[in-house]
N, C-alpha and C positions, 0 to 999 in steps of 0.2 A: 174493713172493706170500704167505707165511706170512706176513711182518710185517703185509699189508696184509689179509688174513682176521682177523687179532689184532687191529687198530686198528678194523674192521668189527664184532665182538664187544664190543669196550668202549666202541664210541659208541654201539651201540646201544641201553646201557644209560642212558645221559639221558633219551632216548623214552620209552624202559617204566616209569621212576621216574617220568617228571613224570603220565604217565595215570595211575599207581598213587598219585600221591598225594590225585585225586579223592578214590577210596574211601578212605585214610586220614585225610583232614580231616572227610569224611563220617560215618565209624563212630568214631573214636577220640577226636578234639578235642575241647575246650566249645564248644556250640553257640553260646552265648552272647558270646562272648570274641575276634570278630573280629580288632579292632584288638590285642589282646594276643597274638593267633594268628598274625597277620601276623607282628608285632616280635620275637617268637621263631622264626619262621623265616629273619627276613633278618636280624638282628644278629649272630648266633652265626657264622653260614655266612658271612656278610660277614665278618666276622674273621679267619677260616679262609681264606679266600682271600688278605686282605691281608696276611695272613702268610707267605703260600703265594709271596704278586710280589714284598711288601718296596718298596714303591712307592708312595708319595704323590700325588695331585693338583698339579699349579703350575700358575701361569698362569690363563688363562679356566678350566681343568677344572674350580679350586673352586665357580664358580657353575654351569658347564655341568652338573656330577658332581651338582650339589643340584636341580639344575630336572629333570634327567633321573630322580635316585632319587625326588623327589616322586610322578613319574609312572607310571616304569616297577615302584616296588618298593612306596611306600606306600601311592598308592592302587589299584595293580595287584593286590598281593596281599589288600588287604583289600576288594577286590570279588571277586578269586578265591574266599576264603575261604566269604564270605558266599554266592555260586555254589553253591560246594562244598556248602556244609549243607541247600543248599536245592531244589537238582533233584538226580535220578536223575547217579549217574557215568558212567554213557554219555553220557545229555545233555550233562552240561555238559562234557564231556572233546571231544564232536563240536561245539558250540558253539561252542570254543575252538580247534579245528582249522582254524575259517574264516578264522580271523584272517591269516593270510598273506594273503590275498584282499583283507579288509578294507582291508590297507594298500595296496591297487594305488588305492582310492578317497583314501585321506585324504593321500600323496603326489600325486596329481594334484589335486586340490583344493588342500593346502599349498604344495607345490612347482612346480605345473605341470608334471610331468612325466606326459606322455601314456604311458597303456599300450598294447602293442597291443591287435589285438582277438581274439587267444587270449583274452590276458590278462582283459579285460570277458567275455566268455565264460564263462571259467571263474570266475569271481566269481559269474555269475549262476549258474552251475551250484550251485555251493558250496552257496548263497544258499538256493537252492529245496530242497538237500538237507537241512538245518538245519528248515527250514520243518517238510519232509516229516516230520521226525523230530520235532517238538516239538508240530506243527498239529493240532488236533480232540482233544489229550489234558485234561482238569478237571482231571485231575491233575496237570499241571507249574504249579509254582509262578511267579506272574507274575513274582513279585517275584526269583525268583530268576533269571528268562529276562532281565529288567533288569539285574541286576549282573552274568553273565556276558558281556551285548553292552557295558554301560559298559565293563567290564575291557577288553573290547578294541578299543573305541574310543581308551582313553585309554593302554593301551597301544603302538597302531598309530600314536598321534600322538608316542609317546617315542621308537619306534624309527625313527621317519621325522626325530625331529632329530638324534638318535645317528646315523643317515646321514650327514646332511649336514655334523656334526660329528666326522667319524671320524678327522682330524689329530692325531698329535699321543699318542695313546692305545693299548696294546694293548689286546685285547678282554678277556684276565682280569681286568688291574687296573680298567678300566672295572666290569665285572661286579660286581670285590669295593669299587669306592669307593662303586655304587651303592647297595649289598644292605646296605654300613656306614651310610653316610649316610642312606636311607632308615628304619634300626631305628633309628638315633638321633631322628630325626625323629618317628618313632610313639610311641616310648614314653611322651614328657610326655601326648599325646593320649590314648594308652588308661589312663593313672592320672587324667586329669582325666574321660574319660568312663566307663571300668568298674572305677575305682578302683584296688587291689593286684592284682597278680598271681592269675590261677586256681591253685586247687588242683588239684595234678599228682597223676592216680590213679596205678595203673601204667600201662594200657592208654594215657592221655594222654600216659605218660611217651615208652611207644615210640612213638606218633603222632609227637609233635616231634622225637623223634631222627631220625624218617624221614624227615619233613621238611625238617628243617634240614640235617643231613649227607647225606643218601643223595640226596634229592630237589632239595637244592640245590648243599649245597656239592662232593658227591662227583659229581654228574652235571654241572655245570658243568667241573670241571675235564677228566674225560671229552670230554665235547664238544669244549671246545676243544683238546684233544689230537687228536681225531680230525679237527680243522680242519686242525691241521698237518698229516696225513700222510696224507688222504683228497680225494679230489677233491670241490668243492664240490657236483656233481648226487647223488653217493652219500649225502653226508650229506644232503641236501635227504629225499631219498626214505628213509633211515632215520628223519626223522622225525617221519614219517604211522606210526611205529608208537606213536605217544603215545593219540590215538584208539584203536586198536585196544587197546592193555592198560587203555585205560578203559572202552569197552565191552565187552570179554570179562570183567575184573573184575567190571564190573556186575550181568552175566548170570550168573556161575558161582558168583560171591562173595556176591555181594550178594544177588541172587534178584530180579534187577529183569526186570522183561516186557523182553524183544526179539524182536521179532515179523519181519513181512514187512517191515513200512513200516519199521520202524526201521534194517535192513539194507538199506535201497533210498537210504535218506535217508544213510547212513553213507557207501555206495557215492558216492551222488554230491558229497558233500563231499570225498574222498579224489578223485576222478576230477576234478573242480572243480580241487584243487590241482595235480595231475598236468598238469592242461590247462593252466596258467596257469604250471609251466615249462618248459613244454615247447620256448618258445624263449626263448634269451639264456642260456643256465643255465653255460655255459661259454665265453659266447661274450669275445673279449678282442678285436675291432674296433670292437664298440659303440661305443666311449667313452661319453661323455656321456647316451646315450640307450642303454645298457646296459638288460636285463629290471627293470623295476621292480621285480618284485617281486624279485629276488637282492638288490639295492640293499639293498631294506626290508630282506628277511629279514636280513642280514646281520648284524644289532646282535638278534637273534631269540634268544635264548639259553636263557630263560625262560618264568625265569621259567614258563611258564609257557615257559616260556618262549621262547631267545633267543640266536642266532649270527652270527657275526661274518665266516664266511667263505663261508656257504651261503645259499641262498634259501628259507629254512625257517623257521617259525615256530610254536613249538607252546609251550603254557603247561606251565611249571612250576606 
């Protein structure tokens, strides 16, 4: 019972890193400097990890590992990023919360794999809560409500082939081939689009140390530590606290308005997920037709993100 109160305290720490990194890409980072914002949080952290497994890619993984880092790290995080700088941290942290949801649509759509109808249910709930929270305000920026739905579109479609791709791989070295191969990938892109490198203030300096170690590489390994020795609905429901330390950040830190509507709309994005696993979340007779969303969430690690052995799904 102590070991498993222990492993409950340090998984919960990926949750509250990846909401808190809203607010640190928001206040700390260059606004400017996306794509080089991206490439210094997953290159380093990807490193850190691959050194962590000692484990190479063979086989199909070399191109599975590059079609999946395209997705889930280069262009995931650099519409995260771009999110980030540009709506409110509540926003775009509740924004991002829906995405388990998401993916009950773009696996049935992809794969044909029917949800029940908790499951659409709670998607639609999700859906309206998002709404609720973002509708009738001038002030959220389109442009940014656009790059937090791309990010997780295009993330929902990476970890729906990470599903169906899940032979063959554990989920760290997966994580750390991604987060490698995706900062390789960025970097020639952000020297031919915003040139050398930004100038690192201090405050910039601890932004990307947060991000890179704390937010990625340190809450990653976390995570899947707490895969192992945690039952998968626990971790699931640890984390729905990624939302919550983005919107209490927002509110307390930041000074951003949370009002009625935005606690109504919170509530039903959280309640949304809750509904949608409500069945399947440990269920081991499904087979084949297991809760779709556990499936999805499972390669959920991040990012934003992203786990491998829960039906959870919250952005790094």
């Amino acid at each position: 019972m102590e070991a498993t109160r222990r492993w409950i305290a340090l998984t919960a720490v990926a949750p509250l890193a990846w909401g808190a990194n809203y607010y640190v890409t928001r206040s700390l980072l260059p606004a400017d400097r996306p794509l080089w914002g991206a490439a210094l949080r997953a290159l380093p952290a990807g490193l850190v990890l691959l050194g962590l497994t000692r484990r190479l890619p063979s086989g199909v993984w070399w191109w599975r590992s590059a079609v999946l880092a395209l997705m889930n790290t280069t262009t995931f995080f650099v519409l995260l990023y771009i999110a980030s700088e540009l709506l409110p941290t509540s926003v775009a942290s509740s924004i991002m919360a829906a995405s388990p949801l998401a993916m009950l649509l773009i696996a049935w759509a992809l794969a044909g794999q029917h949800p029940r109808r908790t499951h659409l249910v709670g998607a639609l709930v999700g859906l309206a809560g998002v709404v609720l929270m973002i509708g009738g305000d001038s002030a959220i920026s389109v442009r940014g409500v656009a790059a937090s739905a791309a990010a997780m579109l295009v993330s929902s479609v990476g970890y729906v082939l990470s599903a169906r791709w899940r032979d063959g791989a554990d989920a760290l070295s997966l994580t750390a081939w991604q987060l490698t191969a995706g900062g390789l990938m960025l970097l020639p892109v952000a020297v031919a689009v915003e040139g050398g490198p930004p100038a690192i203030s201090g405050a910039a300096a601890l932004g990307f140390g947060y991000s890179t170690f704390v937010a990625t590489a340190l809450a990653f390994a976390l995570w899947f530590g707490g895969l192992r020795h945690l039952p998968a609905a626990t971790v699931g429901l640890l984390g729905l606290l990624n939302p919550v330390a983005g919107v209490l950040l927002g509110a307390l830190v930041a000074g951003e308005s949370f009002g009625t509507r935005q606690l109504c709309g919170l509530a039903m994005v959280i309640g949304g997920i809750l509904l949608g696993r409500r069945q399947g979340d440990g269920s081991r007779d499904a087979g084949p037709a297991r809760s779709l969303l556990t499936r999805a969430g499972r390669f959920r690690g991040r990012y934003g993100h992203r786990a491998v052995e829960a039906g959870c799904g919250q952005d790094r």
